[in-house]
ROSE-4610 file (N, C-alpha, C; in Angstrom, 1 decimal, always signed):
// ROSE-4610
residu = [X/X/X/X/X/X/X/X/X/X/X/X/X/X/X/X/X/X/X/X/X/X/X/X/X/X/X/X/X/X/X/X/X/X/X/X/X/X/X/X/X/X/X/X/X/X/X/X/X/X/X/X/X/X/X/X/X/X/X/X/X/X/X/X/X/X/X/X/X/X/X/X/X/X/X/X/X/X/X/X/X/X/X/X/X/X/X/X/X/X/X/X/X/X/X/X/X/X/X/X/X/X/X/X/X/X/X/X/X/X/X/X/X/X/X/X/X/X/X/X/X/X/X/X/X/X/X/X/X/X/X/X/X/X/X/X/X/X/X/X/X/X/X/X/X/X/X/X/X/X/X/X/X/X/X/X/X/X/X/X/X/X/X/X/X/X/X/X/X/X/X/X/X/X/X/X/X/X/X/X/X/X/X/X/X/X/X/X/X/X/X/X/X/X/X/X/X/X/X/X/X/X/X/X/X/X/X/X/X/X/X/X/X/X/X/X/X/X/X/X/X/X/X/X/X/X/X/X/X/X/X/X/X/X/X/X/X/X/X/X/X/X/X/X/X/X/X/X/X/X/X/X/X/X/X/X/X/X/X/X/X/X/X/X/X/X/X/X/X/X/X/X/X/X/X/X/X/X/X/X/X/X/X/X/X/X/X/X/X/X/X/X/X/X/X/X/X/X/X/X/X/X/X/X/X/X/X/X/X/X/X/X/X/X/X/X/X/X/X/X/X/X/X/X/X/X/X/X/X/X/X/X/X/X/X/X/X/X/X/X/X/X/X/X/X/X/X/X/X/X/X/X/X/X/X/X/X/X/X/X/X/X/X/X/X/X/X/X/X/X/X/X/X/X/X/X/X/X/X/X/X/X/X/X/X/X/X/X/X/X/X/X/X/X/X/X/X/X/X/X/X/X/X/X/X/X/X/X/X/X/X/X/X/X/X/X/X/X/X/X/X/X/X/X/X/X/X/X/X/X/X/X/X/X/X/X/X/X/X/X/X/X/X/X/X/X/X/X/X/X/X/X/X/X/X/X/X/X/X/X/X/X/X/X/X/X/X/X/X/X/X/X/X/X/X/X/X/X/X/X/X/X/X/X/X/X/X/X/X/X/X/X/X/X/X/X/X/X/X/X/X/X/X/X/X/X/X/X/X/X/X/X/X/X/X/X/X/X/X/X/X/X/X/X/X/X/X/X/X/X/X/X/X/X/X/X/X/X/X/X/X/X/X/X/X/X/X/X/X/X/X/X/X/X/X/X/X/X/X/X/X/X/X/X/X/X/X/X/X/X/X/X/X/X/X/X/X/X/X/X/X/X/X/X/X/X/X/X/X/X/X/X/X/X/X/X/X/X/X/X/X/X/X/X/X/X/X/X/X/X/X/X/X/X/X/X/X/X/X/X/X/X/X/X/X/X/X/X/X/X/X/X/X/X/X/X/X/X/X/X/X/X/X/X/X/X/X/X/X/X/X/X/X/X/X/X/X/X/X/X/X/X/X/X/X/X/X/X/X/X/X/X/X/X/X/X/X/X/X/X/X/X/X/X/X/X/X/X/X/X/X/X/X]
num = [1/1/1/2/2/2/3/3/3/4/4/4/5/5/5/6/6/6/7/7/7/8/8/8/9/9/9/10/10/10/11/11/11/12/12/12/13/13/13/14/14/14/15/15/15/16/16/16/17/17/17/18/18/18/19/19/19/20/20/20/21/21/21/22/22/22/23/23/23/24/24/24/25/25/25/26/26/26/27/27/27/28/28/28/29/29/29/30/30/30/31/31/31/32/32/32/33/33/33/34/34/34/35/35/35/36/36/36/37/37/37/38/38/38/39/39/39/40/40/40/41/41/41/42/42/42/43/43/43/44/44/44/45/45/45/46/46/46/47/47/47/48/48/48/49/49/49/50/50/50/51/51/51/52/52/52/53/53/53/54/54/54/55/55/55/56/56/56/57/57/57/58/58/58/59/59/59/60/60/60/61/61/61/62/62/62/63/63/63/64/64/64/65/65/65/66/66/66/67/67/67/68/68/68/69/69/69/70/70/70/71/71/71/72/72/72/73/73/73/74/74/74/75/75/75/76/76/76/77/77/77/78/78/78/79/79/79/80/80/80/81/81/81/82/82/82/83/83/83/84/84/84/85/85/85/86/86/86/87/87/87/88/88/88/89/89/89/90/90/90/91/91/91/92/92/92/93/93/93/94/94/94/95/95/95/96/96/96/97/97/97/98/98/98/99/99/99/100/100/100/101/101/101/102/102/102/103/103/103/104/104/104/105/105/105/106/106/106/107/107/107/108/108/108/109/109/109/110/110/110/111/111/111/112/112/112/113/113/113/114/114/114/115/115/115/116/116/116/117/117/117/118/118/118/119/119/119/120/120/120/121/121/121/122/122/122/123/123/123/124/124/124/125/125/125/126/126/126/127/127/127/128/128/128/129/129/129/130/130/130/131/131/131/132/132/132/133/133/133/134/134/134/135/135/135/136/136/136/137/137/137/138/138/138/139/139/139/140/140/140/141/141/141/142/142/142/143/143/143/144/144/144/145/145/145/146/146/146/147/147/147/148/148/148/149/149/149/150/150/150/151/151/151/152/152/152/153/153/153/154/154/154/155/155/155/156/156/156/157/157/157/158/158/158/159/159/159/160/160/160/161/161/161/162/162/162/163/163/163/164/164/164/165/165/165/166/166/166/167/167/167/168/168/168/169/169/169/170/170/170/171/171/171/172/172/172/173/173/173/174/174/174/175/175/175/176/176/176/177/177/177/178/178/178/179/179/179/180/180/180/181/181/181/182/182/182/183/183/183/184/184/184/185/185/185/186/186/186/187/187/187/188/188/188/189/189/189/190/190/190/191/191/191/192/192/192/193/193/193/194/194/194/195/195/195/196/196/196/197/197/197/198/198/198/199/199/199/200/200/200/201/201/201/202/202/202/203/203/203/204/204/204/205/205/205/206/206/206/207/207/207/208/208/208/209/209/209/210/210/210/211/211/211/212/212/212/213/213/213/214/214/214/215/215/215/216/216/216/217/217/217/218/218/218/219/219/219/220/220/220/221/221/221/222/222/222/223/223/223/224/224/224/225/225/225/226/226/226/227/227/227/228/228/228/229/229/229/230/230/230/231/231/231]
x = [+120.8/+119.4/+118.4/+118.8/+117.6/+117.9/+118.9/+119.2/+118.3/+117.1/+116.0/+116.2/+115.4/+115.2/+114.4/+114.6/+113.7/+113.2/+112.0/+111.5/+111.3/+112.3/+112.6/+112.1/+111.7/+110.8/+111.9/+112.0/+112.4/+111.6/+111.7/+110.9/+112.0/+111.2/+112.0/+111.0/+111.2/+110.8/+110.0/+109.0/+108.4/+110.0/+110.0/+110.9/+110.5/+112.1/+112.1/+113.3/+113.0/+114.2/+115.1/+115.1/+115.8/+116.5/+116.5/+117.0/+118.3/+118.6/+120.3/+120.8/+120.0/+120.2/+119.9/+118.8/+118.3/+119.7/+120.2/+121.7/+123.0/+123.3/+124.8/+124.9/+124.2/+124.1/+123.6/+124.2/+123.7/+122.2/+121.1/+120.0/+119.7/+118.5/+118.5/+117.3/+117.3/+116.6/+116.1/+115.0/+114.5/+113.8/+113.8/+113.0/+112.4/+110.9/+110.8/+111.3/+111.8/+112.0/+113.4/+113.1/+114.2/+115.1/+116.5/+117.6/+117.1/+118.5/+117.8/+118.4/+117.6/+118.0/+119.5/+119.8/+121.3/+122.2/+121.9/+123.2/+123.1/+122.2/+122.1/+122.1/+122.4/+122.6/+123.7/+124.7/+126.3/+127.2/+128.5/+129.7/+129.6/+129.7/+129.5/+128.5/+127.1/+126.0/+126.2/+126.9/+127.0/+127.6/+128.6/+130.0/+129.4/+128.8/+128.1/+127.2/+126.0/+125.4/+125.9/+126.9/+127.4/+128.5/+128.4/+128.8/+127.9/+126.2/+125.3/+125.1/+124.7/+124.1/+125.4/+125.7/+127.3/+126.9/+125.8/+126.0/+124.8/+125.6/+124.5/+124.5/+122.9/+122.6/+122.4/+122.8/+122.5/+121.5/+120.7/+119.6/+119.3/+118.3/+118.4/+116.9/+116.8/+115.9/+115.0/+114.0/+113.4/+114.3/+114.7/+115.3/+114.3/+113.1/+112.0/+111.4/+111.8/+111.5/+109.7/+109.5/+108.0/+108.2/+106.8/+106.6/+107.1/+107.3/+107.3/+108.2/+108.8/+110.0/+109.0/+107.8/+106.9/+106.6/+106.8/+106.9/+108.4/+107.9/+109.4/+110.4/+110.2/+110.9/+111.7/+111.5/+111.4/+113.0/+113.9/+115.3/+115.4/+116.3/+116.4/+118.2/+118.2/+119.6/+120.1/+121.6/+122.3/+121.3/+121.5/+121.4/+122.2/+122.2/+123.2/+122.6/+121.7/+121.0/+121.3/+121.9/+121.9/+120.6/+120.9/+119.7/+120.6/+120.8/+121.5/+121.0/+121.4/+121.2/+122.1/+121.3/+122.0/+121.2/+122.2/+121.6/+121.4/+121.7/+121.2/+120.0/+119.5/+118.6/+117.0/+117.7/+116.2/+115.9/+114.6/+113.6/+113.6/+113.7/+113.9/+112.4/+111.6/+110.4/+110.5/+110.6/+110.7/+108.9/+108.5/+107.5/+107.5/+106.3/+106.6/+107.1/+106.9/+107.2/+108.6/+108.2/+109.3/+110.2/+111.2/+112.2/+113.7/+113.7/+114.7/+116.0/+116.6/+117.8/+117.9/+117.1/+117.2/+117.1/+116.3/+116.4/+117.5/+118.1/+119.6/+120.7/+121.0/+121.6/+121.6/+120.8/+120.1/+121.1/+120.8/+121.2/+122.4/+122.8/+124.5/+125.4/+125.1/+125.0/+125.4/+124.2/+124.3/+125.4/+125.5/+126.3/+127.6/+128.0/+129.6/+129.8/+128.7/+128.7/+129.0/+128.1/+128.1/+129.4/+129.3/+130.7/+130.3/+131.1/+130.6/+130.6/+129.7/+129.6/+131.1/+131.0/+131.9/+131.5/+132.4/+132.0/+131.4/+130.8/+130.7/+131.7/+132.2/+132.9/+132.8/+132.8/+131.9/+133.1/+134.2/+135.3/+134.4/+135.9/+135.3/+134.1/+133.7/+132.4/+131.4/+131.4/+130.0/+129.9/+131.3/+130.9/+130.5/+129.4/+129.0/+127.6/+126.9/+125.9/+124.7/+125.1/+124.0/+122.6/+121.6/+120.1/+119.7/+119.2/+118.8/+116.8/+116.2/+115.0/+114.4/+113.7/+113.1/+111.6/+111.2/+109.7/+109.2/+108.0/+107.7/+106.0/+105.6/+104.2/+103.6/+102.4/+101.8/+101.2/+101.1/+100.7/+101.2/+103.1/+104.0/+104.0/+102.9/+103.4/+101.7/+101.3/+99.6/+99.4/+99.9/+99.9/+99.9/+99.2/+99.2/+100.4/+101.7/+102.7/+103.4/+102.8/+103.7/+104.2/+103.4/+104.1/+105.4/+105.2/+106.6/+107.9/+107.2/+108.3/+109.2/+108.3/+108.9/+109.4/+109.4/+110.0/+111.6/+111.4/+112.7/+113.4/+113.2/+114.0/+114.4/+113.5/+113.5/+115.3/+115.3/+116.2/+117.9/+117.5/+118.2/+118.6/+118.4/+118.3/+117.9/+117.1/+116.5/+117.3/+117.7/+118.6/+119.4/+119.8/+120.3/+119.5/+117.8/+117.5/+116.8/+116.9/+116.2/+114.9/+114.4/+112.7/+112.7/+111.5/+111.0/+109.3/+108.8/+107.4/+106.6/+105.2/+104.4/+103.9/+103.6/+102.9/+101.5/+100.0/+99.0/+99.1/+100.2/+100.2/+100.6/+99.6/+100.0/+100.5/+100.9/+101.2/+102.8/+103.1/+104.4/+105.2/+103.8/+105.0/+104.1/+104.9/+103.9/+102.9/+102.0/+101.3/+101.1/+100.7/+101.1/+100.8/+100.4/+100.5/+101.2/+101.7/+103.0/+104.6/+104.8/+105.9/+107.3/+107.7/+108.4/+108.9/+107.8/+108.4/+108.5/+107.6/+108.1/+107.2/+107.4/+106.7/+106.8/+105.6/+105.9/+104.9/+105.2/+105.1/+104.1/+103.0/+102.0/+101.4/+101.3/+100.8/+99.6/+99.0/+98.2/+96.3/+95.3/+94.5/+93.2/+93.3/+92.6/+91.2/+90.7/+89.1/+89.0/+89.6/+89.3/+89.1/+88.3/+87.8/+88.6/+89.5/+90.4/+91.9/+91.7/+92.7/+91.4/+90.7/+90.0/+90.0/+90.1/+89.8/+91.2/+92.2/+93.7/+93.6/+93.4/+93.7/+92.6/+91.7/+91.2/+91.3/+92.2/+92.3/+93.7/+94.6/+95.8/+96.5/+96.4/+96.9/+97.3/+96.5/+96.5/+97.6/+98.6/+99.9/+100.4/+100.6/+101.8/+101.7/+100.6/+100.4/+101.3/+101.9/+102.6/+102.3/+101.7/+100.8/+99.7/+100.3/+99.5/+99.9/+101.0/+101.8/+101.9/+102.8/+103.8/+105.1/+105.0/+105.7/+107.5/+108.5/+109.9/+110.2/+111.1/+111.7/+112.9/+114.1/+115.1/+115.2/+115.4/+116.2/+114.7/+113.7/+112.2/+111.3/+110.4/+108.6/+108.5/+107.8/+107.5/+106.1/+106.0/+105.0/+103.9/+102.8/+102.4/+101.6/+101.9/+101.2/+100.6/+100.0/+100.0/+101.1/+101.1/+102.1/+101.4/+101.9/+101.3/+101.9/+102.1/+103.2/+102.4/+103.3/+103.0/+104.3/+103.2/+103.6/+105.1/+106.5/+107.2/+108.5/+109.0/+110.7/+109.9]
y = [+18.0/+17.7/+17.5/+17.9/+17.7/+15.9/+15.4/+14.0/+13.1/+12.9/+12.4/+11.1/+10.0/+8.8/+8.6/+7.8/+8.2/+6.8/+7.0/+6.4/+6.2/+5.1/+5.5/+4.1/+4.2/+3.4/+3.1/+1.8/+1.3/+0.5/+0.3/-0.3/-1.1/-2.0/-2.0/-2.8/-3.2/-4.0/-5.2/-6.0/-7.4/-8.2/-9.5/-10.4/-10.8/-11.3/-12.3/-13.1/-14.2/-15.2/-14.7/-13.0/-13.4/-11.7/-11.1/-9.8/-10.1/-8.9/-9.7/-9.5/-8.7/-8.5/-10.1/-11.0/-12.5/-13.0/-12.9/-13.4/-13.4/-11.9/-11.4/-10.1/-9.6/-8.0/-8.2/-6.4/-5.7/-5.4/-5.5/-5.1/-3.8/-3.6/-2.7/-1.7/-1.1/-0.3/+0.8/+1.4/+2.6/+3.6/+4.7/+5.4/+6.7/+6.8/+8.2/+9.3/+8.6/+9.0/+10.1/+10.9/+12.5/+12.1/+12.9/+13.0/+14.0/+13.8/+14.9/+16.0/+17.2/+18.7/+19.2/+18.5/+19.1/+18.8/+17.5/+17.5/+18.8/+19.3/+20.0/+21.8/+22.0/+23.7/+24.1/+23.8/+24.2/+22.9/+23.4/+22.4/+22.1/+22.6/+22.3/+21.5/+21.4/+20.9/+19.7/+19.4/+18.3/+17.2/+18.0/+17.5/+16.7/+17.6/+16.7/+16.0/+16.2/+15.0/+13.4/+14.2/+12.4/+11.7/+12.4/+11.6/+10.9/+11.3/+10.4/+9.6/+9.8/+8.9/+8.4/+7.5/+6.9/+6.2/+5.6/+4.8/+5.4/+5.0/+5.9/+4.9/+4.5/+3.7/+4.2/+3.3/+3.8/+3.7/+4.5/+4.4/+4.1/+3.3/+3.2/+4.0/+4.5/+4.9/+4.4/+4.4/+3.9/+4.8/+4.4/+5.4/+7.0/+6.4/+7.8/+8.2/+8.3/+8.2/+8.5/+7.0/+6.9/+5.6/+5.3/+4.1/+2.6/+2.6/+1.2/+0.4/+0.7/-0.5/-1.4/-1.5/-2.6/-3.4/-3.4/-4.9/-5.3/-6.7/-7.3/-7.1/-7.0/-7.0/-5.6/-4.6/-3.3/-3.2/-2.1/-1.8/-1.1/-1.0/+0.4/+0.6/+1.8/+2.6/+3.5/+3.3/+3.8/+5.0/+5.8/+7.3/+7.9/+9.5/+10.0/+10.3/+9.6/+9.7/+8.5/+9.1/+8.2/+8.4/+7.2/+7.3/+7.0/+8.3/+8.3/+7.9/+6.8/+6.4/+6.3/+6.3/+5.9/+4.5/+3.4/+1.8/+2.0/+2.6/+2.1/+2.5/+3.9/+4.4/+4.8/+4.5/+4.4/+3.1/+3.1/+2.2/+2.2/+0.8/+0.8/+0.2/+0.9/+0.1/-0.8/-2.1/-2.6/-2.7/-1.9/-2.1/-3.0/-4.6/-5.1/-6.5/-7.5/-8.9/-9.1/-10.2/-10.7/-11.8/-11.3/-12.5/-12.1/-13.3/-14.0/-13.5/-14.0/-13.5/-12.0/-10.9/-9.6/-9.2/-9.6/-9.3/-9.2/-10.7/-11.1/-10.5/-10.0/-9.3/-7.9/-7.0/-5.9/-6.0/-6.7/-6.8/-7.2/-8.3/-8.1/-6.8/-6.6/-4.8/-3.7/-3.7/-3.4/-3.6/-4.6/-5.3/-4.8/-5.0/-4.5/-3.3/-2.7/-0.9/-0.3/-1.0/-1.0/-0.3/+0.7/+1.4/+2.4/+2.0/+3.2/+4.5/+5.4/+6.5/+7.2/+8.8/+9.5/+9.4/+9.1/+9.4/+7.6/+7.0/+5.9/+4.8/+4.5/+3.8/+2.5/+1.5/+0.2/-0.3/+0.2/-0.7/-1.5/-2.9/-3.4/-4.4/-4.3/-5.5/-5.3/-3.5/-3.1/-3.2/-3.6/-3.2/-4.6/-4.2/-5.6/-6.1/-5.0/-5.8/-5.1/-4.2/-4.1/-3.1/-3.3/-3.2/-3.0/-2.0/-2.8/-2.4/-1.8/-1.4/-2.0/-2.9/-3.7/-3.5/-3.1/-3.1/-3.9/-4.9/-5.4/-5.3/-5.5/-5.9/-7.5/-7.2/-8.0/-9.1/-8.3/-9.4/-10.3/-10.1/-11.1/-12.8/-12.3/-13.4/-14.1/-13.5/-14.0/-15.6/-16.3/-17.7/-18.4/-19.8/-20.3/-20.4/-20.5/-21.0/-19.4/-18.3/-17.0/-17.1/-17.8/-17.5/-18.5/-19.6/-20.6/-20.1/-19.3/-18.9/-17.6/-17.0/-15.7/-16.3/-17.2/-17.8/-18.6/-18.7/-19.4/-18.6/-17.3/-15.9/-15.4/-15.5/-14.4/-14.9/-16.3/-17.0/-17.0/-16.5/-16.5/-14.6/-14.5/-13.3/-12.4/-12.2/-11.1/-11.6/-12.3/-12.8/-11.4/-10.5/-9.4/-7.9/-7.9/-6.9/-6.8/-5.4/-4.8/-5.0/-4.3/-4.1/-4.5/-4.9/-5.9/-5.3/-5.3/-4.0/-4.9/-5.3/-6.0/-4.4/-4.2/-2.6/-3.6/-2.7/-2.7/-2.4/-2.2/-1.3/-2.9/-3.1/-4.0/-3.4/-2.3/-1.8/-1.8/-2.3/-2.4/-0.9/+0.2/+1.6/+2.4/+3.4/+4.4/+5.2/+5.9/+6.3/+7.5/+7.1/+8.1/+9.3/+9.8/+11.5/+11.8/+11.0/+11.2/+11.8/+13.0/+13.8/+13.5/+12.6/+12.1/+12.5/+13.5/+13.4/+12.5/+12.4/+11.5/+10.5/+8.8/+8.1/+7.8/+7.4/+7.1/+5.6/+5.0/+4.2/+4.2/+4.0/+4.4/+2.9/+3.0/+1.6/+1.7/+0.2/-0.2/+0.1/+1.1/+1.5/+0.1/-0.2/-1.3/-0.9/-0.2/-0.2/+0.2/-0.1/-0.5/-1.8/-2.1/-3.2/-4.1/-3.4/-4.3/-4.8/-4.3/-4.9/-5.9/-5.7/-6.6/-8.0/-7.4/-8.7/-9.4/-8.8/-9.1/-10.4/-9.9/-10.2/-11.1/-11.6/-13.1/-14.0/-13.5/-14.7/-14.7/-14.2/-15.1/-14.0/-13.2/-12.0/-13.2/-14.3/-15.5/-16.0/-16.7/-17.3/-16.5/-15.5/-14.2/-14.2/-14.8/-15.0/-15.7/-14.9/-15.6/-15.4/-16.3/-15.9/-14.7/-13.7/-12.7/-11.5/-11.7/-10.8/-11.3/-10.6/-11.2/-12.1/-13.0/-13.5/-12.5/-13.2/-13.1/-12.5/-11.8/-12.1/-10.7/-11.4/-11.0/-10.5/-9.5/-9.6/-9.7/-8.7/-8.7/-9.4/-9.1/-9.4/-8.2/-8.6/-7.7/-6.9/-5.9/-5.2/-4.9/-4.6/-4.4/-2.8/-2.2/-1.0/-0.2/+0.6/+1.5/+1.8/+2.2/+3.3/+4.2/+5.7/+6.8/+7.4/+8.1/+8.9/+10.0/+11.4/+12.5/+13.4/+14.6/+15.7/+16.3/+17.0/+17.3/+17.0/+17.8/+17.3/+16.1]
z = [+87.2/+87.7/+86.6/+85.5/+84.6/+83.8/+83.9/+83.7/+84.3/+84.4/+84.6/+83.9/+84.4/+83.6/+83.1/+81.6/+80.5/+80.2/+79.3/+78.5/+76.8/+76.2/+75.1/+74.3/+72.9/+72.4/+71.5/+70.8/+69.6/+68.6/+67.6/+66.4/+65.8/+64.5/+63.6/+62.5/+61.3/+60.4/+60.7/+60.7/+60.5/+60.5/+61.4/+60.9/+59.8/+59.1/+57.3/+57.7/+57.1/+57.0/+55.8/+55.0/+54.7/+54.9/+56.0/+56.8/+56.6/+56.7/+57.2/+57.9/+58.8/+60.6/+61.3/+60.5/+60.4/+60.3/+59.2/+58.9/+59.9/+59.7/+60.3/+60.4/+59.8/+60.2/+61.4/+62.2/+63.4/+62.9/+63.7/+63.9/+63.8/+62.9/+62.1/+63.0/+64.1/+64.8/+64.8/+65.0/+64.7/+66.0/+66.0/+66.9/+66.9/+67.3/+67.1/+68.4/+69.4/+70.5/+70.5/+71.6/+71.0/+72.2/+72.1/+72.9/+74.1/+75.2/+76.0/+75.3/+75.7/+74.9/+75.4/+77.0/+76.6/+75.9/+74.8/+74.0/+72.9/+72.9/+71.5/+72.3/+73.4/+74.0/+73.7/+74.2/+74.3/+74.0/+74.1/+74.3/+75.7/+76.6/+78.4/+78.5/+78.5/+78.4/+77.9/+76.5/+75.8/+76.5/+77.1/+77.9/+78.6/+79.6/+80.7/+80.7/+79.8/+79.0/+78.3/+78.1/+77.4/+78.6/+79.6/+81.1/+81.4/+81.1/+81.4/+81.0/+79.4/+78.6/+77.6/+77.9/+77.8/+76.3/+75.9/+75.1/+73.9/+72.6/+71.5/+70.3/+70.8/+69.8/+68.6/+66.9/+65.7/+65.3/+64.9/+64.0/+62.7/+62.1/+61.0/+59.9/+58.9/+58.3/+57.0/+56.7/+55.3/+54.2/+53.1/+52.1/+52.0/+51.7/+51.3/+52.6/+54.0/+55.0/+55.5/+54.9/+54.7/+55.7/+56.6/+57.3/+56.5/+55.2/+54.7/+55.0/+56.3/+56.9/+57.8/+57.7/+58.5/+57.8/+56.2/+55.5/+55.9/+55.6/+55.6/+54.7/+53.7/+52.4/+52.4/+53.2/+52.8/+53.5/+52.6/+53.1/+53.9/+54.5/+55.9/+55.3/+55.5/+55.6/+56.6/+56.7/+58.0/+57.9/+59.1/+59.4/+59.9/+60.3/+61.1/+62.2/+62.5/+64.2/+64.9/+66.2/+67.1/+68.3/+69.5/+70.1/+71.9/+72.8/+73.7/+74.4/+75.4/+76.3/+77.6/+79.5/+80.1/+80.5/+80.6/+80.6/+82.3/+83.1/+84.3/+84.8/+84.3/+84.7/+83.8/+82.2/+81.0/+80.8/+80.5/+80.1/+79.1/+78.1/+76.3/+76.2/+75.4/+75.2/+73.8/+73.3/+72.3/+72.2/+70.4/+70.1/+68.7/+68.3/+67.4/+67.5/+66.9/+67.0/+68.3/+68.6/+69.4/+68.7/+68.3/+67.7/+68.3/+68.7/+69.4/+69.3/+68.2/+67.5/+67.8/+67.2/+66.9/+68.9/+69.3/+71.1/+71.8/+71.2/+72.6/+72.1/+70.2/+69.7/+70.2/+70.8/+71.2/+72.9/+72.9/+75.0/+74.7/+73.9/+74.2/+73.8/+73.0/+72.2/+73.5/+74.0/+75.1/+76.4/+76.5/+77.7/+77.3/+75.6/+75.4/+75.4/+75.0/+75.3/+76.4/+77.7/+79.0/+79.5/+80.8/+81.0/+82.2/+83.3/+84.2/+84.3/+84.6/+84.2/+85.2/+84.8/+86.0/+87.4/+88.6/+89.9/+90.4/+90.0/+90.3/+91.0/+91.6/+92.6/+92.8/+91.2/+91.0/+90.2/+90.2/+89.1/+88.6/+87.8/+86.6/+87.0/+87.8/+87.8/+87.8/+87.5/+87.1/+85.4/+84.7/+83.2/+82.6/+81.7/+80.9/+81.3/+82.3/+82.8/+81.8/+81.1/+80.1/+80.6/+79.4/+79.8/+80.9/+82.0/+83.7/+83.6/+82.3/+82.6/+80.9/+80.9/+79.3/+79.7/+78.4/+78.5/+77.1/+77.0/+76.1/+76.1/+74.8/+74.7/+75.4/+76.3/+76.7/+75.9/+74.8/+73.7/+72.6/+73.0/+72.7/+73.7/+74.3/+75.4/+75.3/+74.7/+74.7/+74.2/+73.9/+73.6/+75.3/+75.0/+76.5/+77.1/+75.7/+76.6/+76.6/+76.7/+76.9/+78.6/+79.3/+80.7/+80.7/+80.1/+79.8/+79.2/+78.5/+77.9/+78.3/+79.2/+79.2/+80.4/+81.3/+82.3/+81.9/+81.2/+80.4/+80.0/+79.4/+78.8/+80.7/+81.7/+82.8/+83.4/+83.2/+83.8/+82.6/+81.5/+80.6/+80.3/+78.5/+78.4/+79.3/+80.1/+81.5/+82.4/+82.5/+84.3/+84.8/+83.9/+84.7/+84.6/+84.4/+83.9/+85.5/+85.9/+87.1/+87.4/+86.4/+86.1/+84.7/+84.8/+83.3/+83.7/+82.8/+82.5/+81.2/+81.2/+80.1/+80.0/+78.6/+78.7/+78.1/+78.1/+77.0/+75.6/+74.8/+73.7/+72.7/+71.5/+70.6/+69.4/+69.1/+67.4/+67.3/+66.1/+65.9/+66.0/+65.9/+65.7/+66.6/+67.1/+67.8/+67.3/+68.1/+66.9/+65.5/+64.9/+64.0/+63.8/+64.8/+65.5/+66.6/+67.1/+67.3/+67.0/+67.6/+66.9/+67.8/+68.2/+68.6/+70.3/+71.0/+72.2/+73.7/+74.3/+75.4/+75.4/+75.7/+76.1/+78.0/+78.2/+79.8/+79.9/+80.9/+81.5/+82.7/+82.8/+84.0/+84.4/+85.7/+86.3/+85.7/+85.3/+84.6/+85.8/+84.9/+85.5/+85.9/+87.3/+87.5/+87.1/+87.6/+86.7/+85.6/+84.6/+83.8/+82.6/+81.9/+81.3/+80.6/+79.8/+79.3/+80.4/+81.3/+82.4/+82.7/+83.3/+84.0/+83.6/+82.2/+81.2/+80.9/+81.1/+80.9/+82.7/+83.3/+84.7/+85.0/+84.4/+84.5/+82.9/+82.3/+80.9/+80.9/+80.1/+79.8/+81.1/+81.7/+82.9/+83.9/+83.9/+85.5/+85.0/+83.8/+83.9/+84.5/+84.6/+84.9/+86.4/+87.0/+88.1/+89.1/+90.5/+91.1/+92.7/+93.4/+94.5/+94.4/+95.4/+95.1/+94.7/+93.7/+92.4/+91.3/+90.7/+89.5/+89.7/+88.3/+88.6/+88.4/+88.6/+88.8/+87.4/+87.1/+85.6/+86.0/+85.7/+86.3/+87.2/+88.3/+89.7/+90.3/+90.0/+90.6/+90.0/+90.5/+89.7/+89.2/+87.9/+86.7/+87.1/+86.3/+86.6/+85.3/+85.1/+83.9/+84.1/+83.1/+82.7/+81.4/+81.6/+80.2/+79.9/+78.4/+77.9/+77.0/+77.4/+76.6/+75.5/+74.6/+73.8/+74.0/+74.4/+74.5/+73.6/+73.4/+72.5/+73.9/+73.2/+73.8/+74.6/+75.4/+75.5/+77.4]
C-alpha cells in the first residue's frame, strides 16, 4: 500500500557537441530525487519493493560533488546511486535543455528495461512499452514553432506515453534548497498571472478546440511543479 506513484526529477549537464553521451556514451543523468524508503527497512521490504520498481536508473555525479555539471565542459562520474523506478505508474520530470539525441536515448533505455511486474497478466506485449508518464518544461516549447514541434515528437518519440504534462518550472536544476525529497505535480492555478499570461501568448499553439492538444495516447495537461522537504 505504501507503493504510491511518484514523482521523480532528472537533470543533467548543458548540451556540447562534444559530450560523449553527444557521441556514444549512455546519457549521463542526475537526481536529487530519493528512493521509496522500503528499499532501505529490511530484506522483505526490499523484496517487495523491487517487484515494484523494476527498473534502476544509474546515476551520475560531479567529481567534487559541487553543482558544476551545468557547464558544458564539466565531467560527470559513475556513482553508486541508482534511481528506482516503476515505468507504469511514476512521472519522470526532465529538468533543462531539450536535446533530441539525449531524450529518445532516455525512452529507449527505458523501453529495453521495460518488464512486467509480479501478478500482472499482460504476457509479452506488455514489455518494451517503456516511459507511460513524461513531464517537460513549458519553456522548451516556447518558440513559435514549439507547438510544431512537439506535434511531430507527440506522433513519434511520445506515441506511447500515457500522460504528457508541460510544467511552469524553467531552471535546469531544482532548487537549491532543496534536500532531495518529493516533487509533485499540481494542476496549473488559473488565477493566477503568469498562467493567464501563458494562456493568451504562446499557451494558444497548444490549443486544441476547447483543450489541449494530443501528445501520445491523450491531451496533455499543463501544471505547476513544487519540490518539497521529505519522504
Amino acid at each position: 500500500m505504501s507503493f504510491l506513484p511518484r514523482t521523480v526529477e532528472l537533470h543533467t549537464r548543458r548540451s556540447h557537441y562534444a559530450s560523449d553521451d553527444q557521441l556514444r556514451g549512455t546519457p549521463k543523468w542526475q537526481s536529487e530525487s530519493r528512493n521509496s524508503a522500503a528499499l532501505s527497512v529490511n530484506a522483505e521490504a526490499r523484496a517487495a519493493a523491487l517487484e515494484c520498481y523494476t527498473v534502476a536508473l544509474p546515476l551520475f555525479a560531479a567529481p567534487s560533488r559541487t553543482p558544476t555539471f551545468e557547464r558544458p565542459g564539466d565531467l560527470l562520474q559513475a556513482s553508486d546511486r541508482v534511481l528506482y523506478l516503476n515505468l507504469e505508474q511514476d512521472t519522470v520530470v526532465l529538468l533543462g535543455d531539450l536535446q533530441y539525441t539525449r531524450l529518445t536515448r532516455l525512452l529507449d533505455w527505458f523501453r529495453n528495461m521495460d518488464r512486467p511486474t509480479r501478478g500482472r497478466n499482460a504476457g509479452a506485449a506488455a514489455r518494451g512499452k517503456g516511459l507511460r508518464r513524461l513531464a517537460l518544461s513549458v519553456a522548451l516549447w516556447a518558440p513559435e514553432v514549439g507547438a510544431a514541434t512537439l506535434k511531430a515528437f507527440a506522433r513519434t518519440v511520445f506515441a506511447d506515453i500515457e500522460e504528457f504534462v508541460l510544467f511552469m518550472y524553467s531552471e535546469r536544476l531544482p532548487p537549491s534548497g532543496w534536500m532531495g525529497g518529493s516533487c509533485v505535480l499540481e494542476e496549473a492555478a488559473a488565477d493566477t498571472d503568469y498562467y493567464r499570461r501563458f494562456l493568451i501568448s504562446r499557451g494558444r499553439q497548444f490549443r486544441m478546440g476547447d483543450g489541449w492538444m494530443v501528445v501520445g495516447k491523450r491531451p496533455m495537461k499543463v501544471a505547476d511543479i513544487c519540490f518539497r522537504d521529505g519522504w
